[in-house]
C-alpha positions as CSV (number, residue, x, y, z in Angstrom):
1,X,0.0,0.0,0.0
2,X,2.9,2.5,0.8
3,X,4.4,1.9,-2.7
4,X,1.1,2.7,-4.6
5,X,0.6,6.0,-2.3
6,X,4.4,6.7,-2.7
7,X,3.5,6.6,-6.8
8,X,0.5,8.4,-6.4
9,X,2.1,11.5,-4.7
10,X,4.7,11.1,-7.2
11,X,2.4,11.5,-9.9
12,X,0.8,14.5,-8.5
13,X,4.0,16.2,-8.2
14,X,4.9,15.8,-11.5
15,X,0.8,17.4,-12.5
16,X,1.6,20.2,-10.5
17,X,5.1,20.3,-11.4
18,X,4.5,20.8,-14.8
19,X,1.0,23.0,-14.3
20,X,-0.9,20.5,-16.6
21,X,-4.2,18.9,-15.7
22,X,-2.6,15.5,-16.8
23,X,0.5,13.4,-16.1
24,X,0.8,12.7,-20.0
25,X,0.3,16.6,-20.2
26,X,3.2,16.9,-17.9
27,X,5.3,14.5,-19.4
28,X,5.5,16.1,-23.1
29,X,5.8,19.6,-21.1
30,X,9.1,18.3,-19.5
31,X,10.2,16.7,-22.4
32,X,9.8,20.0,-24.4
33,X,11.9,21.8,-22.1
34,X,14.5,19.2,-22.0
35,X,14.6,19.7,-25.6
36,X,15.0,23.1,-25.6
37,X,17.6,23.0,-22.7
38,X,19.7,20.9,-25.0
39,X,19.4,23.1,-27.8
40,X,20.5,25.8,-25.7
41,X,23.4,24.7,-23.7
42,X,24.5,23.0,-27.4
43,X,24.4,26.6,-28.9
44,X,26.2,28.1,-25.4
45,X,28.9,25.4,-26.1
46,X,28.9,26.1,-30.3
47,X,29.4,30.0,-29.3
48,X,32.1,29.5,-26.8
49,X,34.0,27.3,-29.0
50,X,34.0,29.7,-31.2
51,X,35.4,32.5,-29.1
52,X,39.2,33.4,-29.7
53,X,41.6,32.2,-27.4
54,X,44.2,33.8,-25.7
């Protein structure tokens, strides 16, 4: 019983995590911003590269 209320509260925390009425909701929200997380830190890392060097 402690497991399924452990997943439960899990799952709500991840709803309101993501301010979606759904965990599936939530779920493509997160993955979205993951995405666009990668993107960015891969552009940080193109721009830095391409910064002189000393």
């Amino acid at each position: 019983m402690a497991t399924i209320e452990v997943e439960k509260s899990t799952k709500e925390r991840l709803i309101r995590l993501g301010g979606a009425s759904s965990l599936d909701e939530t779920i493509r929200s997160l993955m979205k911003q993951a995405k666009e997380l990668a993107e960015y830190k891969a552009e940080s890392q193109y721009i830095f590269d391409s910064l002189p060097r000393a």
